[in-house]
N, C-alpha and C positions, 0 to 999 in steps of 0.2 A: 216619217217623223216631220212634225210641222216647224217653221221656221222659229227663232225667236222672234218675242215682237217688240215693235222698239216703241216705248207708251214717251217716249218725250216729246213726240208730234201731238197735235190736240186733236180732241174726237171731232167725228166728224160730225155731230150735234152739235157739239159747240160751233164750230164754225157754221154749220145752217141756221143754227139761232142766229148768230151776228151778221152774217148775210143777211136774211131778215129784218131782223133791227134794222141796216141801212136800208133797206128797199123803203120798210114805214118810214124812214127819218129822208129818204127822197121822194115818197108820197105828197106828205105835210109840207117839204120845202116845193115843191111842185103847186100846191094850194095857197101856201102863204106868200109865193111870188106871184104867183096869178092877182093878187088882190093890190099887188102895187102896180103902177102904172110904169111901163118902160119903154113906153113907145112904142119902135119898129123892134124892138130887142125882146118882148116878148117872147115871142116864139122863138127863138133863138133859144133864149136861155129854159124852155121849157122842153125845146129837142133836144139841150144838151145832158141836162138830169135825165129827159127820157131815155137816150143812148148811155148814159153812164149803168141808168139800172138796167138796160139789156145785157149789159156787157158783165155785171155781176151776175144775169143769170146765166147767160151762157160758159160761166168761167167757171163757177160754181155746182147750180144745180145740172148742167149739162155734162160737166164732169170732163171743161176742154184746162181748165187746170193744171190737171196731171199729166194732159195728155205730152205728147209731143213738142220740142221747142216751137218748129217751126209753123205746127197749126197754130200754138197760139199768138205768134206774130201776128199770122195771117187773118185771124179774129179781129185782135185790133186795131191793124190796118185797115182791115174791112171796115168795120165800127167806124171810127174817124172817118174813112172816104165815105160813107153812106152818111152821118150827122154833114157833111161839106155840102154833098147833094141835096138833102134836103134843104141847109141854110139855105141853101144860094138860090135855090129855086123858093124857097119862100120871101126872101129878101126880093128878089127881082121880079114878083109879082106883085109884093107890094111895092113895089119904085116903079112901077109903072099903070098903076091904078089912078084915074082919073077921080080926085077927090074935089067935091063941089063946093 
């Protein structure tokens, strides 16, 4: 006999629609910051929408969500120390680039 099922959580379309939704709505802000000028902050702020939308897909389409408390600490504490690494080493490549 199958269990009851409990429909007060949302389907799971729904929530992949909306996942979605934000990936396009962090595409286009990825596009429309690119066209302002921010200096050394560029990239910075284009690693961090891009780590924000890895982290919706591995939370989501990768299905670490559900999983376990502790793997998904350990997702986004990865996430944040891998966006650090990357700023830092892009930051101090540009602060040390010989500009003419």
């Amino acid at each position: 006999m199958s269990a009851p099922s409990d429909h007060s959580k949302s389907s799971p379309l729904t929530t992949y629609f909306a996942v979605w939704v934000a990936l396009l709505f962090g595409t286009f802000l990825t596009y429309e910051v690119a066209k302002i000028d921010l200096g050394p902050w560029n990239a910075a702020v284009a690693l961090t929408i891009a780590s924000t939308k890895a982290l919706l897909v591995a939370l989501f389409f990768m299905h670490i969500k559900g999983a376990h408390e502790r793997l998904l600490k350990l997702v986004v504490i990865s996430t944040i120390f891998f966006l650090f690494i990357l700023l830092s080493l892009s930051m101090a490549d540009y602060a040390t680039r010989l500009w003419s």
